[in-house]
N, C-alpha and C positions, 0 to 999 in steps of 0.2 A: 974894230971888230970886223972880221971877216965872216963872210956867210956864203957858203959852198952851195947855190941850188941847183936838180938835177932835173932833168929836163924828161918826162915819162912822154912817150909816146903811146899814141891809141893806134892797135891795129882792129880795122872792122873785117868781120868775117859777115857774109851773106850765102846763102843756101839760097842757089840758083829757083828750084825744082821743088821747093817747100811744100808747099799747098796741093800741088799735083802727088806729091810722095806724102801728103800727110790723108789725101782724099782714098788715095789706092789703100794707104795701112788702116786708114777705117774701113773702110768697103773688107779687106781681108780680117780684122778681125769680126766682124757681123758674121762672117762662117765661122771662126773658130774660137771655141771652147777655154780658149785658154785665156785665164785672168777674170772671166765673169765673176762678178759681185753685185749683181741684183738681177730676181727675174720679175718679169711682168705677166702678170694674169690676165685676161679677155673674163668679159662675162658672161662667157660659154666655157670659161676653164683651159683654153689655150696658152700655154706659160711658153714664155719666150724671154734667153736669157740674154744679160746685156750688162754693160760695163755702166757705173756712177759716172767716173769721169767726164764719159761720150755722152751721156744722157743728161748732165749737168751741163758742159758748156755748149749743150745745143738746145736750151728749155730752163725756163724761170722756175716751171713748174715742177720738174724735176728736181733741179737745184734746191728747192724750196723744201720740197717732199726730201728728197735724200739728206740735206742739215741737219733736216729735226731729229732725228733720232739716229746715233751713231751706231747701227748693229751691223755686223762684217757682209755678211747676206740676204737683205730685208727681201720679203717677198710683197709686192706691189698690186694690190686688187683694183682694177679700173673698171670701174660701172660705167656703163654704157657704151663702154668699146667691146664692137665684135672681135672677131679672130680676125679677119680682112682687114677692119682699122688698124688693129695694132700691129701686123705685119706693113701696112702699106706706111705709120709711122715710124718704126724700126728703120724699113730702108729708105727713108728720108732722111732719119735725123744718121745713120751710117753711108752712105750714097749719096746723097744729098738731089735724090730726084726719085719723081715715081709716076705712073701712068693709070688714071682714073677714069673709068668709063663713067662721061655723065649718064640721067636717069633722065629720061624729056614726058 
């Protein structure tokens, strides 16, 4: 019996610039409009819109909230986040930094 085996090579590909190019395309989509699929309400009524995705693999709690109910555009009421909270957690979880005046 003869048996021909062929020998598969692995080529690895690595993206240099990854994390830096994936930090910039979050930070750029937090300004644009395109793709959103979930907004968030303040409970003052401030809606700020935002993507599942971003909001999932940066929050359990999201992840969690956005699973349970599969609707294309859920709108998201947060009791007890002001406007300023939920602006200052948007550009956290897109930016991945924010500047908070303590209260002494």
């Amino acid at each position: 019996i003869y048996l021909k085996v062929k020998m598969l090579e692995k080529c690895n590909f690595k993206w240099q610039d990854f994390q830096p190019h994936l930090a910039n395309t979050f930070s750029t989509l937090k300004n644009d409009k395109s793709f959103v699929d979930v907004t968030l309400m303040s409970d003052d009524f401030h809606m700020v819109s935002a993507h599942k995705v971003v909001l999932s693999a940066s929050s359990e709690y999201f992840k969690n909230v956005l699973s349970y109910r599969n609707h294309s555009h859920p709108l998201l009421y947060l009791d007890g986040i002001s406007k300023n909270d939920l602006n200052n957690v948007i550009d956290y979880i897109y930016i991945g930094k924010i500047q908070i005046h303590q209260n002494y």
